[in-house]
N, C-alpha and C positions, 0 to 999 in steps of 0.2 A: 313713567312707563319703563321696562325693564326691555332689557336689549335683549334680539333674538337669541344670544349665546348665555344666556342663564338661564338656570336648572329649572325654576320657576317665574312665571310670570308676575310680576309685583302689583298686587291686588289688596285692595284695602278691605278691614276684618268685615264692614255691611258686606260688603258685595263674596268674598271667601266664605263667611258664615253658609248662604244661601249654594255654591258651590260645594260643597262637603255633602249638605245634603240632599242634592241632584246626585252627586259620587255613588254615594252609598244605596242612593235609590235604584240606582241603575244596577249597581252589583247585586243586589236582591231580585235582581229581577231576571238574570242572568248575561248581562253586557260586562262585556269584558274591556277590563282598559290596563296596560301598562304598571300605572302608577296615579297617584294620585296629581304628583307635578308634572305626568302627561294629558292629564284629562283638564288641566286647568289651561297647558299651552294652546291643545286642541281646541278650548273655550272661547281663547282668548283670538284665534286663527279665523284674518278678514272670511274664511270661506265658512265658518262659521253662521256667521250672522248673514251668507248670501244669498240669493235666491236660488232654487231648485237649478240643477242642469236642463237646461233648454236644447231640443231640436228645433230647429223649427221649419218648417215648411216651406220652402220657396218655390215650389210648382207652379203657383196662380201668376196669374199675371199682375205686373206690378200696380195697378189703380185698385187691386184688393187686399193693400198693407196700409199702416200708418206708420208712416215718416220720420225718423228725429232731424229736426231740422233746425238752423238757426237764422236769424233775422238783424241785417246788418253786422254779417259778420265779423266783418273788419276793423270793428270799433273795441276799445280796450274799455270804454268806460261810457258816459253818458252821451244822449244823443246828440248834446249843441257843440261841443268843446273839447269833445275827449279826443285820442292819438286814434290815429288806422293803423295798421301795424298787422304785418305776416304773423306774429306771435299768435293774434286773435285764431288764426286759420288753422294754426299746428295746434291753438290750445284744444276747439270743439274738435278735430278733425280726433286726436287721441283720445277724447273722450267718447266717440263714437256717434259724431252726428254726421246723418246721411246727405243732407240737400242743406246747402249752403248757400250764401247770396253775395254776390258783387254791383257796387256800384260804380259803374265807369264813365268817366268824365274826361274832356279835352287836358292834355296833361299843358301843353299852354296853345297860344292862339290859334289855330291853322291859319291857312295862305289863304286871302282873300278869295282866290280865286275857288278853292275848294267847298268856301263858305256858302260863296254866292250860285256856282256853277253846280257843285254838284248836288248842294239842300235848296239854293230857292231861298235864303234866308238872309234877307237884310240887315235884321235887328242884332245879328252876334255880338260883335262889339258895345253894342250899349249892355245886351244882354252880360256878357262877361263884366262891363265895371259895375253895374251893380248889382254881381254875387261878390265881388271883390269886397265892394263898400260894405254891404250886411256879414260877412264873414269880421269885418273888421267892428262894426258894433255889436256883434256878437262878443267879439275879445275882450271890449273896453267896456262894456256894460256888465257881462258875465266871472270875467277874472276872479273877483272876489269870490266866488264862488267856488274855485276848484278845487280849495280845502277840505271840501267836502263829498267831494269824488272821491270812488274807489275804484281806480282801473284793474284790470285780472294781473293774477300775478304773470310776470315775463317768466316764459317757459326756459327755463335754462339751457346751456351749451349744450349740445350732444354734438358726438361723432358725425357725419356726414353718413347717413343712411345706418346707422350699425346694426339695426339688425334686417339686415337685406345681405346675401349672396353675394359677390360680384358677378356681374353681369345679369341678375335677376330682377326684367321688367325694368332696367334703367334705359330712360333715353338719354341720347347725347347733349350733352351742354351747347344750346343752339352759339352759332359763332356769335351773332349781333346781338354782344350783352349790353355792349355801349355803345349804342348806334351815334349819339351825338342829334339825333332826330328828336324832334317833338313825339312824346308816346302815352297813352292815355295813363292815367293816376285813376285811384278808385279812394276816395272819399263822401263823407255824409253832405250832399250838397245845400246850398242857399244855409249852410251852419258853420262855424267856425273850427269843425274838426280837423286835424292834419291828415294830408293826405298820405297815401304810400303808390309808390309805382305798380301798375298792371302785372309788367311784367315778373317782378319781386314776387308779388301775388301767387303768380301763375306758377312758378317754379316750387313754391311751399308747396302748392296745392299739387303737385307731382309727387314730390317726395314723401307727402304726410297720407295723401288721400285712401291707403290703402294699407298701413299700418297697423288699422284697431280691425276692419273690419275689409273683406273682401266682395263684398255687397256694394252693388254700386252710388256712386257718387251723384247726385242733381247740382249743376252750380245753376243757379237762377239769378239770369242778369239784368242788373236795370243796364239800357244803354242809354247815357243823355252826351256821345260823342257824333262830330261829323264823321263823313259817311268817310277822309281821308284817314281820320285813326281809327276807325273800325276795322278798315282792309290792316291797320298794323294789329290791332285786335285779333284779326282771323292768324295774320301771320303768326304771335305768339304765340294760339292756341295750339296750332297745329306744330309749333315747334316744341311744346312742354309736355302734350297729352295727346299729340297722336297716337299713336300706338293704344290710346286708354278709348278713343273718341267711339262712340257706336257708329258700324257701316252702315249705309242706306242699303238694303234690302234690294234685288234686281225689282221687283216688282210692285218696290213699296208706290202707295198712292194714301188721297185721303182718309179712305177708309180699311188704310190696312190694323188688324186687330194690335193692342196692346200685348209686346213680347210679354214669356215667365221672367221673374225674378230668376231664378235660374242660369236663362240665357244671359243676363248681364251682370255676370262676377266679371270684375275688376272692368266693368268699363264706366267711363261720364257721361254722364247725359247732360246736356247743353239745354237749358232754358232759358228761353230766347222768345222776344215778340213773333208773332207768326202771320208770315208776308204770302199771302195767295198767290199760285204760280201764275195766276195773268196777269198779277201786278210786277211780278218782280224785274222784267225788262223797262218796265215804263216809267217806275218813279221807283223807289225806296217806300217800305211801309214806313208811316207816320206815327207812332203812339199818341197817346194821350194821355192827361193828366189823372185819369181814371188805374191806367192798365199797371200796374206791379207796380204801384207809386208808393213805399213807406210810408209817405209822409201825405197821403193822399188829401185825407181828412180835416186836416189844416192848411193845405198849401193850395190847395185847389186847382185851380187853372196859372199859380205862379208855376207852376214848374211843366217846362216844355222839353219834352223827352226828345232823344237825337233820332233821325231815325235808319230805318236798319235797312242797311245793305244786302242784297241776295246770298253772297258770298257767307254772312252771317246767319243770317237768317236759317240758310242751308243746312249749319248745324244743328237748331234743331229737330230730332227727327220724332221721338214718340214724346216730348216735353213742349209744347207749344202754348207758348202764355196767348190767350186771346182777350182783348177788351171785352167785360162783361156786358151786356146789353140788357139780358133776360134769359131764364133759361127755355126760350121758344127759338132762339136764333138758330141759324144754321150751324155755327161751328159748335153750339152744344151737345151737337149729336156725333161730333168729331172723336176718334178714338183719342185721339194724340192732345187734344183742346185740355189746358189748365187754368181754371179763372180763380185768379190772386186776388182774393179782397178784405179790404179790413174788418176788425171784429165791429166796430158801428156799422158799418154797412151789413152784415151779415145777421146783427140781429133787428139792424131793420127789416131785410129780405125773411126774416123769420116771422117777424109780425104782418108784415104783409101778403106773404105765403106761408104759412104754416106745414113743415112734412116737404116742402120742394127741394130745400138745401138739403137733406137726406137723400131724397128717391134721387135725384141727381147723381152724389157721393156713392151711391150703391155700383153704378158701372164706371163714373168719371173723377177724373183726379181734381183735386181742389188745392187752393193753400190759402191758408188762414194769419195773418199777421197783425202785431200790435197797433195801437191807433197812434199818431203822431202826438199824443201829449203826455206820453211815455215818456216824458224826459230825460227822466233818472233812469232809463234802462228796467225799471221795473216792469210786470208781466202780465197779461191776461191768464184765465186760469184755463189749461187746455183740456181739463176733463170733458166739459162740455161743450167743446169744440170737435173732441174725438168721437162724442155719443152722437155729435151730427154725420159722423162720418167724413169728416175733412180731415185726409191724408195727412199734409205737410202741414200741422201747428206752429208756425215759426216762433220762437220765443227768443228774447236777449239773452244770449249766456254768460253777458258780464261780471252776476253774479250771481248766488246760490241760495236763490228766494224759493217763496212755495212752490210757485209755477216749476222750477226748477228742476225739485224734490222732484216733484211728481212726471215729467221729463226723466226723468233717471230710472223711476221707479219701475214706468213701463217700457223703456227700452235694452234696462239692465241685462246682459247675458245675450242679444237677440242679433247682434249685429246690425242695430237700428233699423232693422224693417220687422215690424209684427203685422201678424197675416190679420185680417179683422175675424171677427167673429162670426160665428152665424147670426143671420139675418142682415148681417151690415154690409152684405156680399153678396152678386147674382150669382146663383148657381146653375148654369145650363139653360140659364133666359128663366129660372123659376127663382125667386125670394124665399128658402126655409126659414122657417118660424123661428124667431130671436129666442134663444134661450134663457129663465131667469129661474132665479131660487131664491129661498127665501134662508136666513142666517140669524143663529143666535152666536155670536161671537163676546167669548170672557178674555180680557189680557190681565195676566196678575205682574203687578209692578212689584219686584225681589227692592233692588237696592241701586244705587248711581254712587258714582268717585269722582274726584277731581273737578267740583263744580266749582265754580266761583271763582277768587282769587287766594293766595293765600291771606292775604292782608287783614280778610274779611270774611265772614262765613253767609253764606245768602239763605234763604227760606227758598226753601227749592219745593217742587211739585212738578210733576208730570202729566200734560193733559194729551190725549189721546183722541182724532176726530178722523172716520170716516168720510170719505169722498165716494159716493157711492149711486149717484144720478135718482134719474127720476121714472117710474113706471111706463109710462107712456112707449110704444113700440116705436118711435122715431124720434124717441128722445124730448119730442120740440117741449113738452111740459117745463122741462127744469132749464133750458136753454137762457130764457130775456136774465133771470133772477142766479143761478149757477154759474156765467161768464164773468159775473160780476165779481162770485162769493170763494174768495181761498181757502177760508176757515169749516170746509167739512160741512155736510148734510147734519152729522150728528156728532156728537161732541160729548167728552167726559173729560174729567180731573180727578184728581189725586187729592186726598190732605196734602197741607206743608208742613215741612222738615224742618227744623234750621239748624243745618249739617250741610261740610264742604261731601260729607262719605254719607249723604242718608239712607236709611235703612226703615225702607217701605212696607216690608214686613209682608208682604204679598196681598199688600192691599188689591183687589178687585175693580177692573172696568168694564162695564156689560152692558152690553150693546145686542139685546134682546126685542123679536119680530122684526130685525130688517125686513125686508120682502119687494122682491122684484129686481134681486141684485144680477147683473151680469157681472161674473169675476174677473174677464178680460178687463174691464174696463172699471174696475171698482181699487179704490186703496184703502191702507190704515197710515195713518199719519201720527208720530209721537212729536210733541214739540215740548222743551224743557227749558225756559224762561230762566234764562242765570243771570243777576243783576252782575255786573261788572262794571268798571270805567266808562264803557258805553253798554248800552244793550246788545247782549250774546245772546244768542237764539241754538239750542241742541237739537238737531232735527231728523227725524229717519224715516221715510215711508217706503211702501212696502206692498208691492200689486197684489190683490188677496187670491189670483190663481196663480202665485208663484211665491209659495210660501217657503220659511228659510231651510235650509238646506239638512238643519237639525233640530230634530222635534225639540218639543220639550223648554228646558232653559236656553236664553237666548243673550248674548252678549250684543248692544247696539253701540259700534262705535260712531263716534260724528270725527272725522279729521280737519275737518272744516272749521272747526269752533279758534277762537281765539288763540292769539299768540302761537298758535302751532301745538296747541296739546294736545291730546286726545278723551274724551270726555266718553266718561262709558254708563249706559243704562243698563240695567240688569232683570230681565225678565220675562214671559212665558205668555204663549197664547192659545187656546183651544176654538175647535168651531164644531 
C-alpha cells in the first residue's frame, strides 16, 4: 500500500484495469475529476467505501433507539482466563459503543463486622475460598489453553487527554488515588480472569467516555460487593463522573416519563439494581442469581449477588435493572425498568409468548446478552434481537466476528444510538404500521489485491449474504432459527480465481424478489475466505439504508485482515 504522499495510489493491474474504466465512464458522462491519479486517491480514500452522512434524530426519548453496547467489558480475551484491563474500556469506548458493563467485586476481604452487620451474611468467608479454589482450577486445568487466545490489541500510549482543551469537562484528579484501604476490583467472577481495580476503571471511563461520541454513556453494573465497598463505589463515582452523573429531577417519582436523547449529551447513566423507596431504609435490595447475571445460564443459583446500598441504588435514575418475573409485574409498567436477559431465556419467552418481547420493546428498554457458554468470546447474532426490539444487544468486542461486522454496520456514523424505525416505536400512544419493501439487489464483483500470502497464491472467491429477517410485523417468525444463523437469510458466491490480484471480471450477484425488507434493519454482507497460515476471513457489511457514500465503483477495505495489511475488494452495487 502506497503512502499518503505519493502521486498515486499503488494498485495492482485487475483492480486499475476496472478503475480506468469507471474514470472514463464518468468523464462521458460529464463528472469532472483532476486527473486520473486524483480519482484513483479519491478511490482509494476510507470515506470512500463509508456510509452516507448521517443526522440523526435525538428528539425521542431514549427507550426508542438501539444501543451499541458491550458485554463484559473489561475482558481483553476469553471469558475463563483472559486479563481485565482499562485498555478493554478505551478500546470500545473509541470505537463508539454506548452502554458498557462492570463487574464489581470485594477487591479483598471486608471487616467482619461489615460482613455480618450490615449484609446478614454468614457464609462470606467460605464463600470467598471457594471462588479462590475454582479460580485456581480454572488456572491449572485451562493454562494449556492460552495459546490459543486472542486478547484485543493494547490500545497504545497517547498523550493525557490530547484532544480535549484545557480545562474542558475535566474533573479534578480525586486526592484518595492510594487510599491504602481495601477498594472494590472488577473482574469475570467464579473464573480465573485477572482482575483490575474499580477505581483504574472508573478514571478511563472519564477520560474516554466522550471522545467518539457525545451521546450518552449507560455503565451497567453487576454489583456482587458488601454494602462497605459500595459506599467506596459511590464515593468513586461521584469523584471521576460527577459532573457527567444525570440530576434527579425535583419532581422525579416512579412514573416520571423517559427523558430525550437530546437532554442527555455528555451525561452517564448509572444502571443499577432498582431498590423500592420503602425498602431502602430497612434492608439493602437483594439481587438474585436471575437479575443482570452474564453467566446466568450456567451458574445458576452459584452466584450470589452483593446487594445494594440506597446510596447506590440512588444512582440509578431513568436505567433501573429490575429482576425479570413476567411481563404482568408491576415494574414492567415502570418508565425507568430495564430487564437484562439472556439470549436462552429470551427465546424461550419467545416460544412461550410469541409478539410479547416486542410489544414490550415498543415503550420499554430491554438488554439482550450472550449466554454463558460463550467461552471464546464468540457472539449471538444481533440482527434478530434488534427485529425484536431489544435496545441494548450486548455483544463481546474481543474480536471482530460476524456479530461484530454487523455491530459496526448499524452503528457506523450514528454516534451509537439509532432512533428505531417505524413500527418498532409508540407514537403518541398509537403503533404506525412497520414499513417494508420489496428489493431486487445486483452487486458486480470488478477485482481484489493482496490476497493471501506472498509465499502462496490462494483460489480466492467472493461470497456475498444478506441478513435481511423475516416478514412477520413483530418479527417473532425468523426469531428461534435467525439468533442462531450468522451466515445471512440469502447467500451468493462468486467463481474461483487462483490469483493473489484476481480479476472477477464483473462477475454478477443477484439477489432477486427479496420482499418484506426493512432497510433500517437489513445488511449485505461480503466475506472473502483467504487460505493463509491460519484461516483469514476478508469481511465488510454494510446497512442497506445507508449505502456508500459513492455510487457506483466501490473500493472495500478490510484493515482488520492479517499481519496488518490491507486487503481490498473491488466492486459496485445497484438496487
Amino acid at each position: 500500500m502506497a503512502s499518503a504522499e505519493s502521486s498515486s495510489p499503488e494498485l495492482a493491474a485487475s483492480v486499475l484495469k476496472h478503475a480506468k474504466a469507471e474514470y472514463e465512464a464518468q468523464l462521458q458522462t460529464g463528472v469532472k475529476h483532476d486527473s486520473f491519479d486524483h480519482f484513483l486517491t479519491t478511490l482509494v480514500s476510507p470515506e470512500a467505501s463509508g456510509p452516507l452522512p448521517i443526522s440523526p434524530n435525538i428528539s425521542h426519548k431514549i427507550s426508542q433507539y438501539f444501543i451499541s453496547s458491550s458485554h463484559n467489558t473489561y475482558l481483553t480475551g476469553n471469558q475463563l482466563w483472559s486479563k481485565s484491563s482499562t485498555d478493554a474500556y478505551k478500546d470500545v469506548l473509541k470505537r463508539g459503543c454506548r452502554c458498557i458493563e462492570i463487574d464489581v467485586w470485594d477487591g479483598d476481604s471486608p471487616s467482619s463486622a461489615s460482613s455480618s452487620d450490615a449484609e446478614g451474611q454468614t457464609g462470606k468467608p467460605h464463600e470467598e475460598s471457594e471462588v479462590k479454589k475454582l479460580r485456581g482450577l480454572f488456572k491449572k486445568g485451562l493454562g494449556r489453553l492460552k495459546s490459543n487466545d486472542k486478547p484485543i490489541k493494547a490500545v497504545q500510549n497517547e498523550a493525557a487527554r490530547p484532544d480535549s482543551s484545557p480545562g474542558e469537562d475535566h474533573m479534578p484528579t480525586p486526592w484518595r488515588t492510594m487510599s491504602g484501604r481495601a477498594e472494590p476490583k472488577v473482574y469475570h467472577g467464579y473464573t480465573a480472569t485477572k482482575e483490575v481495580p474499580f477505581r483504574k476503571v472508573a478514571e478511563v471511563i472519564r477520560d474516554y467516555a466522550f471522545r467518539k461520541s457525545d451521546l450518552p454513556l449507560i455503565v451497567s453494573f453487576e454489583v456482587h460487593t458488601s454494602a462497605e465497598q459500595q459506599e467506596i463505589m459511590v464515593e468513586i463515582i461521584n469523584d471521576y463522573w460527577k459532573q457527567y452523573l444525570v440530576p434527579v429531577p425535583a419532581d422525579f417519582s416512579e412514573t416520571t416519563p423517559l427523558p430525550t436523547l437530546e437532554s442527555l449529551r455528555k451525561r452517564i447513566l448509572i444502571k443499577v439494581k432498582y431498590t423500592p423507596p420503602e425498602k431502602v431504609d430497612k434492608s439493602p435490595s437483594k439481587t438474585t442469581s436471575h437479575e443482570e447475571s452474564s453467566d446466568d445460564e450456567t451458574q445458576g443459583e452459584q452466584v450470589k449477588k452483593g446487594t445494594i446500598i440506597g446510596a447506590l441504588g440512588r444512582l440509578g435514575v431513568y436505567t433501573r435493572s429490575c429482576h425479570f418475573h413476567g411481563f404482568d409485574q408491576p415494574e414492567a409498567k415502570l418508565p425507568t425498568h430495564i430487564f437484562a436477559l439472556g439470549e436462552g431465556k429470551l427465546l424461550d419467552l419467545h416460544e412461550e409468548s410469541p409478539g410479547q418481547v416486542f410489544k414490550h420493546n415498543l415503550d420499554y428498554l430491554m438488554r439482550a446478552y450472550p449466554k454463558g457458554t460463550r467461552v471464546r468470546s464468540n457472539n449471538l447474532d444481533p440482527a434478530p434481537f434488534w427485529r425484536q426490539g431489544i435496545q441494548m444487544v450486548a455483544l463481546n468486542w474481543q474480536q471482530m466476528n460476524a456479530a461484530m461486522m454487523l455491530n459496526e454496520a448499524m452503528f457506523a456514523g450514528t454516534g451509537g444510538w439509532v432512533l428505531k424505525p417505524e413500527g418498532y416505536r409508540m407514537e403518541d400512544g398509537t403503533l404506525p404500521a412497520l414499513k417494508r419493501t420489496d428489493m431486487d439487489l445486483t452487486i458486480r464483483i470488478l477485482a481484489a489485491q493482496g490476497l493471501g500470502i506472498e509465499e502462496g497464491i490462494p483460489d480466492a472467491y467472493v461470497k456475498c449474504e444478506l441478513h435481511v429477517g423475516a416478514q412477520s410485523d413483530d418479527g417473532a417468525s425468523d426469531f428461534r432459527d435467525g439468533a442462531k444463523n450468522k451466515g445471512g437469510e440469502w447467500k451468493r458466491k462468486t467463481s474461483v480465481r487462483h490469483s493473489r490480484d484476481p480479476d472477477f471480471a464483473g462477475e454478477t450477484l443477484s439477489f432477486a424478489g427479496v420482499t418484506g425488507v426493512v432497510p433500517d434493519l437489513s445488511f449485505v454482507r461480503y466475506v472473502a475466505p483467504i487460505p493463509v497460515s491460519i484461516v483469514e476471513i476478508m469481511q465488510h457489511v454494510q446497512r442497506l439504508c445507508a449505502g456508500p457514500a459513492q455510487s457506483g465503483l466501490t473500493l472495500l477495505d478490510a484493515a482488520w485482515s492479517c499481519c496488518g495489511r490491507t486487503v481490498r475488494l473491488c466492486g459496485e452495487y445497484t438496487s
